[in-house]
N, C-alpha and C positions, 0 to 999 in steps of 0.2 A: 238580587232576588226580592227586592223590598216589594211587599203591594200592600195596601192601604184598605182598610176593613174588606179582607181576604173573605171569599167563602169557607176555606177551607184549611187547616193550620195541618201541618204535618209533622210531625214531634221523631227525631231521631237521638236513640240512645247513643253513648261514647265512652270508650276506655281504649283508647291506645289503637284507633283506629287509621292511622295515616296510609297503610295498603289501599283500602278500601274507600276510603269517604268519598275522595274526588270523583269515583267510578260512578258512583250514586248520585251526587250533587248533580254530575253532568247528563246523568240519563233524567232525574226529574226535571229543568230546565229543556228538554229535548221534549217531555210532553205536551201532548195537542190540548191537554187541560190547563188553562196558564191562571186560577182565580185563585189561587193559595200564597203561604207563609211558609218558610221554614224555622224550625227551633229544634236544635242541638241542646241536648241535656248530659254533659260531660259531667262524671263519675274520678276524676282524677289522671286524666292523659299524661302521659310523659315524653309523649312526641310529637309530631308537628299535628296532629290533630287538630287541633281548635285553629292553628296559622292557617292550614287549608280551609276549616269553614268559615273564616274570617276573612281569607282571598275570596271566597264565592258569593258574598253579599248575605249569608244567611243572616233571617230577622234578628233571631235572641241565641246569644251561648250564655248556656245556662249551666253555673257550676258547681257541683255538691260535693261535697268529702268521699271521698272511697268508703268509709267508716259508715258513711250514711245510706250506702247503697242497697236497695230491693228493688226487682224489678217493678212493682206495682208503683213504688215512692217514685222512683224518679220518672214515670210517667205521669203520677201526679204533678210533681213538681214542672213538669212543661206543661199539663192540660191548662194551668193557673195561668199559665200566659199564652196563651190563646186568643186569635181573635174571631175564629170561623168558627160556623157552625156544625160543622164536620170534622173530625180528628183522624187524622192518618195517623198510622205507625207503620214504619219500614226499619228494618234491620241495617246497623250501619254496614254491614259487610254483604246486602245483599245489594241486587241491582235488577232493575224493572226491564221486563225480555223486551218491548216494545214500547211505542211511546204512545198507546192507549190506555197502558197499564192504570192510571191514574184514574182517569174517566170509567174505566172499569171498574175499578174496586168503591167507586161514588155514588154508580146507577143504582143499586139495590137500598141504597138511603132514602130515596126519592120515596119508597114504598114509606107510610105513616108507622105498621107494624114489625119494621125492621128494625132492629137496634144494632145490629153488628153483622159487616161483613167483611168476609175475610177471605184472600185469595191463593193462588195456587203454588209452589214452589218448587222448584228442579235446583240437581245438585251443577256445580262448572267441572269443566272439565278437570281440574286440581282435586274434584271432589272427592271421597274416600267412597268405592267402588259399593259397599256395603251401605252406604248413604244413601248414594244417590238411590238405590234399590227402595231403600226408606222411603224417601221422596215421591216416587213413582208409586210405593203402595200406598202410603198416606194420602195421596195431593192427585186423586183418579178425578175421573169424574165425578166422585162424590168423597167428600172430608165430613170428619164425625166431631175433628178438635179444632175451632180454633185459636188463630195463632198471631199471635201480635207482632211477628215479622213480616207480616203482612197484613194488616187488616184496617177497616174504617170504623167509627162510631158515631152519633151522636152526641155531640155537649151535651144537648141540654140531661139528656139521660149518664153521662157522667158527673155532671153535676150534682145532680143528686144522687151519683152511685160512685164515687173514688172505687179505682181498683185498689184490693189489697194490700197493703203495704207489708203485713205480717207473713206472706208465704216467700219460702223459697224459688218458685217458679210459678207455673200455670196459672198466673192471676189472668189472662186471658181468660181460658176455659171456666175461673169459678167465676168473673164478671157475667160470662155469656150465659152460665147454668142458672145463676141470676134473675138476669133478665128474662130468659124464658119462664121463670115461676113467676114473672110479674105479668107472661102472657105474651112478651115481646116476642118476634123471630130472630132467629142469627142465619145469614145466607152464605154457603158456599157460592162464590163467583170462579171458577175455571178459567176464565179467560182473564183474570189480572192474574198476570205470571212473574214472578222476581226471580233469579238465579240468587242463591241464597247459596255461600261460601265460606263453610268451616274448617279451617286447614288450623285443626286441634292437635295436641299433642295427647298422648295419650291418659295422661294425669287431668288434663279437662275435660275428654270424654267421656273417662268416669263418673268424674266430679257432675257435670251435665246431669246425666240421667240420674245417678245420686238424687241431683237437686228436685228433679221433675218428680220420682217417685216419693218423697217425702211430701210434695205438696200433692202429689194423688191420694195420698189417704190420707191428709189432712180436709181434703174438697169433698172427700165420701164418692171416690171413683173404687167400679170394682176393681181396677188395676191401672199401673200407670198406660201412657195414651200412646207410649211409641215402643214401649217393650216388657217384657213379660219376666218375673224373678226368677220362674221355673228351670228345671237343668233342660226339659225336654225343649222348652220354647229355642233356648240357646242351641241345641244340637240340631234344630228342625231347621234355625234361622243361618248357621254354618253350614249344614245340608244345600238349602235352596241356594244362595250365594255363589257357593262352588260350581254349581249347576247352571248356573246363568253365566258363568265365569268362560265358562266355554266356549270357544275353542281357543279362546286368549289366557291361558294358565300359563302362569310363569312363577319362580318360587317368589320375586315380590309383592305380586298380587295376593299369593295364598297367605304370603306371612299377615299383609293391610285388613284383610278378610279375618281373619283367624282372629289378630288383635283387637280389632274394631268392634267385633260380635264379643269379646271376651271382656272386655271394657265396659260395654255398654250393659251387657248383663249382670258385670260384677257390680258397678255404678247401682242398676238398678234393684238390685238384690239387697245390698247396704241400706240404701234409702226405703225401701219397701218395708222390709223385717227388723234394722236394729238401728234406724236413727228415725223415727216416727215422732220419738219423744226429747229430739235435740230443743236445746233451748235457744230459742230466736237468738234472743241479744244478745247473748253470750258466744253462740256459734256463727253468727251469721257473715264474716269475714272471712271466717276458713271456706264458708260453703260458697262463696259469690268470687273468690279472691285466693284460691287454693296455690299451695305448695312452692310458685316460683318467684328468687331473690337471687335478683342480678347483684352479682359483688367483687370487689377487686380481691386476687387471692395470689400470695406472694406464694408462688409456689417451692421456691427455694432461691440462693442467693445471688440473683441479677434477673430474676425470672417474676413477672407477674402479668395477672391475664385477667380480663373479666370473666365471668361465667356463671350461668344461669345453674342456681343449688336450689336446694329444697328450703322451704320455709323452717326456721331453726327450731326444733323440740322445746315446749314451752312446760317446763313443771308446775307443781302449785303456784310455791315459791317467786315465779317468773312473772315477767311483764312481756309484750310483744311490740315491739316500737319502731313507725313509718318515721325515718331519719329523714329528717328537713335539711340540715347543714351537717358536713363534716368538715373540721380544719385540717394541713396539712400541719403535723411538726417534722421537726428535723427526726426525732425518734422513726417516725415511718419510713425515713429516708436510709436510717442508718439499718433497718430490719433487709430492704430490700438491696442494700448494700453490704449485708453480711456483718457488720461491722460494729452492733450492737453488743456489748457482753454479754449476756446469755445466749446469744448466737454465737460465739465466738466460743464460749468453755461449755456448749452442749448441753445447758439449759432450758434451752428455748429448742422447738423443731419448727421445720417449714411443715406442711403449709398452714397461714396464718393468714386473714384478712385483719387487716390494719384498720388504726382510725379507732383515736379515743377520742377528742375533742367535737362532742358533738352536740346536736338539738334535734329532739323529734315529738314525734304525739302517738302517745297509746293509743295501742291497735286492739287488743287483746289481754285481760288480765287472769294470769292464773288463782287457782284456787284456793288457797290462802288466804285466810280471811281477815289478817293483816293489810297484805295486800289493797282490798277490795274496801278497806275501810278508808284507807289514806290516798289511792288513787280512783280516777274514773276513763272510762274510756273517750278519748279526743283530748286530754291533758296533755298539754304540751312537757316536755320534761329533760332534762339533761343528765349526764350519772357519771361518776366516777370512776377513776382508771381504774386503783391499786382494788381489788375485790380481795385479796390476801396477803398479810405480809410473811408469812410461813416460808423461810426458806426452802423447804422441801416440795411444798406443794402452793410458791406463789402462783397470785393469776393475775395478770395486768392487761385489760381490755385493752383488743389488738396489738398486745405487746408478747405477753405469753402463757399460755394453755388459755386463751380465750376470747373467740374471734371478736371483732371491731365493727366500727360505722362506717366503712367505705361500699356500704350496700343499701339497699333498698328497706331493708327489714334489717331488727336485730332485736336478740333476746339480750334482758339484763334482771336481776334480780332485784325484786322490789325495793328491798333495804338500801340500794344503793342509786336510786333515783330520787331525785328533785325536782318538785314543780317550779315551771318557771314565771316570776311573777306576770301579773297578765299586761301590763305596758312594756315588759322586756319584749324587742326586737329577737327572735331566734336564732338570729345571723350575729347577733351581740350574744347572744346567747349561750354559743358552744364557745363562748372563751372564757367561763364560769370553769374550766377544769387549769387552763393555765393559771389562771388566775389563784386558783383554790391553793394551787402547787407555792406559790408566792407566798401567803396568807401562812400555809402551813410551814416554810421555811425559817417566813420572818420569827415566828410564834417558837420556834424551836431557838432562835438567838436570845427572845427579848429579855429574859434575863439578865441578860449582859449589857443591852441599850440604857444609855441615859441620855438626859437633856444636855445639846450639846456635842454630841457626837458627830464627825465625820464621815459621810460613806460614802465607798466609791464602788460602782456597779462597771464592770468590764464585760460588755458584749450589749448593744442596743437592738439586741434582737427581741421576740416577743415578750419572752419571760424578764429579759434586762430592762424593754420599755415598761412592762407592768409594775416592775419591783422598783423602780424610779418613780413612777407616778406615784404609787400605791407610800412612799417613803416621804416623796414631796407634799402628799397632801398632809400627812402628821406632821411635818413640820419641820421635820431631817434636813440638816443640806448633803445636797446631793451633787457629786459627781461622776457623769457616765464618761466613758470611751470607747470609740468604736471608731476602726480604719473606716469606716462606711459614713460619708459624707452627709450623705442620705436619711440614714436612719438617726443620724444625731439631730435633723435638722427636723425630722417630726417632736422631737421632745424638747426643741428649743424655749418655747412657751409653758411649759411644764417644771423644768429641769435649770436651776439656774446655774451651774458649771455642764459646760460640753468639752471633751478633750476627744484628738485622734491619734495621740500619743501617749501610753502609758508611762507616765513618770510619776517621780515622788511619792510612792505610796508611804512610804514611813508617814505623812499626814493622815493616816486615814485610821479611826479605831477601828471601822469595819468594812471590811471588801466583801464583796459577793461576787463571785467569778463563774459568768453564763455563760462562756463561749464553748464548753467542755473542749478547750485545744491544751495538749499538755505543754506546751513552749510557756505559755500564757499562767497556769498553775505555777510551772516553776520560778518562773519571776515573782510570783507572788509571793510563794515562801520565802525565798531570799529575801524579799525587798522591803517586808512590812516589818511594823515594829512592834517592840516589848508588848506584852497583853493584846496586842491585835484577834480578834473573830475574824476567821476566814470563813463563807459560806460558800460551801462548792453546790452549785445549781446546774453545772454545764455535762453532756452527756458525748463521746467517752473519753476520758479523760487517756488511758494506757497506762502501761506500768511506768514508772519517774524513780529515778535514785536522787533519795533525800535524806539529810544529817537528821534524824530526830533528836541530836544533842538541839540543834538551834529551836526546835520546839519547844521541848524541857526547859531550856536555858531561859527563855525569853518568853515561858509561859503564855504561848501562842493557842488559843482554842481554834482547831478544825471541825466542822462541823458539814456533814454531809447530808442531803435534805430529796424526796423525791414524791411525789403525788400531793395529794390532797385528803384531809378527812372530811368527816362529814359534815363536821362544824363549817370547816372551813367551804364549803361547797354553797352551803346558806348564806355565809358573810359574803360570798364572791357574788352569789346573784343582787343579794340585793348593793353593794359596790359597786357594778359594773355602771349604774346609771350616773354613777360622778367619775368616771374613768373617762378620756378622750378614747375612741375607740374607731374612730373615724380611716387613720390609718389600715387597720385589722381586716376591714370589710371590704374593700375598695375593690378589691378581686376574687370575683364567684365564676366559677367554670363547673359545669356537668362532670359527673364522675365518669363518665366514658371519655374524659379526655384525661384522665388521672395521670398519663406518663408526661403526655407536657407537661402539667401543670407542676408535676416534681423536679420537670428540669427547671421550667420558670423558678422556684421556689428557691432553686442552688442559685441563681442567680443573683439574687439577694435586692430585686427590684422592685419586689411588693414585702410587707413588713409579715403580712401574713396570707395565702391563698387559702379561697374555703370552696370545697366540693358541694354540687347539688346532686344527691342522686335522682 
């Protein structure tokens, strides 16, 4: 669709529109007007959206943080690259009823004193019955609002007039009230028609009118433009519906009707009377981004599923965080396998979403002025499993009593996040918690370490390749084992003994045993010697009959080791840049594929898999 100093730039908004875009793409390409540009202004897609505008030759995709989104902004932010002198706006989910539509909604520009025109809209047949009714009384032969799902402008008079970037909605209508105090006209065109397709749930129908009526009495409208706070308006607007509804009444229509009109009036009653005085910056994610977080939920043992939850209750105390990576561990493996200890002795309950290992960026900071001191919002940040060691009331993120990163969103309390430094990769990033786990194990021996010491690490899996590295770089020798060919042969550069048979431990003052296999435990007891540090790192070990005379005897210290503090969370991010980590990262898959990626993971042919949600 490239065309080279276009007359006319046509600017489409984006968030998660793969239904819709191609519909659009291919009906503007079908018009009799062929002198424009397109530019895509994506807002944070998680689907093939930008693949499809990027199949269709559009000029510019243009991408901004979700965090960053108002509707006035990110039509600013496409009008800036602009080559025409005409600015389209089409809704990405709508689509132009004919292929004049174009040349139509362009003729009333021609006019010197027109600064905006805007055209006509119908609901599709998908539409919500109660809508389309909208549609039809808004969008007659004459419109009083308009509407930047449809509509044209002049640059040069944007130029000197940015639409608002501060309101929640109807920056259309306060540009054009605007412009008319400057004297300028805005023109209803009827004959540029778009089918304009809202197939909302009923949590953004709310949310919708919500947003419209907050920016109506912020614009100094006597009332929002598509509905009314009032009970009467609502019973009048249920009334007529019903009535037109005839002689096709069925209890599905009455129920779409009933909700729809209830929705929109409760939306608009919220926004009209008790959120007038929301604070932009602070709310403007909830209002543009409401309530839904796709997340993987172990619903009980061999059972998980994705599913769309509500955005998670954020207290003062709380941060709200868009998760960039989650890692798999073997922990997540052993929750949906039943087979963790406190799933096992009725500590832990299902359902649980998994996934401590993770990287995201504040969304939202609660009110806590702690908080608001130490983070901002678009901080990238990572946080810690153990949030309690209280046996009665522990909480270990996505482990137990407190769900995890295997979703979209997730709440953590601020005390227990970390910024991550800003050359840290995020993807290196979420392994700041295994990592911490290490740090904090080793930190719990060193008492015991001197110069000169022996250590052998059993299990080259992540935490055995981190506690190898992490040993090797002080200066330890280091001996790993692992049956796994594979994994020894990432830390061969690293690691200057590699063994795939456990023997001879009586060499070694200190073992650390990461595999959590109990066969593997018990040889170690047996086989090590006088004063030996055993540091058990591996997860679940089971119950083992063992002589505690040979402990006593041969004054052997056990030492059991699990998470991270906070300290340790600091030393690990800034660590991680002298860590090989290359291994780690090598395999990213979408969390909608989470069940393979755990089979992959038993596999044992990547050292680590990390989830995108």
């Amino acid at each position: 669709m490239y065309k080279k100093n276009p007359e006319t730039s046509i600017i489409i908004r984006t968030f998660n529109e793969e239904k819709h875009i191609g519909n659009l793409l291919r009906a503007i390409k079908k018009q009799d007007y062929k002198d424009y540009e397109i530019i895509i202004v994506d807002s944070g897609s998680t689907d093939n959206t930008l693949k499809i505008a990027k199949d269709w030759g559009c000029n510019h995709i243009l991408k901004i943080e979700s965090r960053d989104f108002t509707f006035g902004y990110s039509l600013n932010i496409g009008c800036q690259k602009t080559g025409g002198k005409y600015l389209v706006f089409v809704s990405a989910h709508a689509v132009p009823a004919d292929n004049h539509w174009l040349g139509s909604i362009l003729k009333p520009l021609q006019d010197e004193k027109v600064a905006m025109a805007y055209g006509k809209q119908i609901g599709s047949e998908t539409s919500k019955f109660s809508e389309k009714k909208d549609f039809e009384r808004i969008f007659s032969d004459f419109s009083a609002y308009p509407n930047n799902a449809n509509s044209a402008v002049k640059k040069n008079l944007w130029q000197n007039h940015p639409f608002d970037e501060y309101l929640f909605g109807l920056e259309d209508i306060e540009w054009a009230k605007r412009m008319r105090g400057l004297g300028f006209l805005t023109y209803y065109e009827s004959r540029a028609v778009v089918c304009h397709v809202h197939n909302e749930k009923w949590h953004q129908v709310f949310n919708r009118y919500r947003r419209e009526a907050i920016a109506a009495s912020r614009i100094g409208l006597p009332h929002p433009p598509q509905a009314r706070p009032g009970l009467v308006w609502f019973a009048s607007s249920l009334f007529r519906d019903l009535l037109a509804s005839l002689p096709n009444v069925y209890p599905g229509r009455l129920e779409e009707i009933a909700r729809f009109r209830y929705y929109q009036w409760k939306g608009t009653r919220q926004g009209w009377y008790k959120d007038r005085q929301l604070d932009f910056n602070r709310d403007k994610y909830d209002i543009f981004y409401p309530t839904v977080n796709k997340a993987v939920v172990i619903k009980n043992k061999q059972k998980a599923v994705i599913e769309e939850m509500p955005l998670p209750k954020i207290n003062p105390g709380d941060i709200l965080i868009k998760v960039d990576y989650v890692g798999i561990c073997r922990t997540d493996l052993e929750i949906y396998d039943g087979s963790l200890g406190y799933y096992k002795n009725g500590q832990a309950k299902y359902p649980i979403i998994p996934g401590h290992e993770f990287s995201g960026k504040i969304i939202k900071i609660g009110a806590n002025n702690k908080c608001r001191e130490l983070f901002r919002v678009g901080d990238r940040v990572v946080g810690e499993c153990i949030l309690s060691r209280d046996d009665k009331k522990r909480k270990e993120v996505g482990v137990i009593n407190c769900n995890g990163a295997y979703s979209q969103f997730m709440v953590m309390p601020g005390i227990h996040l970390h910024k991550i430094p800003e050359k840290l990769d995020s993807k290196i990033a979420c392994l700041a918690e295994p990592l911490a786990v290490v740090l904090r194990a080793l930190r719990r021996i060193e008492n015991r370490l001197k110069d000169g010491d022996n250590f052998a690490v059993i299990g080259a899996g992540p935490i055995g390749n981190l506690c190898s590295q992490v040993l090797s770089n002080k200066g330890y020798e280091v001996t790993i084992f692992d049956k796994n060919k594979n994994r020894l042969e990432i830390l061969k550069s690293k690691v200057k003994n590699l063994s795939r048979d456990i023997a001879n431990l009586k060499r070694f003052d200190v073992i650390i045993e990461a595999t959590g296999s109990r066969e593997i435990l018990e040889q170690v007891l047996r086989e090590t010697k006088t004063d030996a540090a055993i540091l058990l790192l591996g997860f679940p070990y089971g119950n083992i009959n063992y002589n505690f005379e040979d402990l006593t005897g041969k004054e052997k210290l056990i030492i059991g080791s699990v998470g991270g503090d906070r300290d340790d969370f600091d030393e690990a991010l800034n660590l991680l840049p002298k860590i090989d980590t290359a291994a780690f990262t090598e395999k990213i898959m979408p969390l909608e594929e989470f069940s393979q990626a755990w089979k992959l993971q038993k596999t044992a042919r990547h050292l680590k898999i990390i989830l995108k949600p």
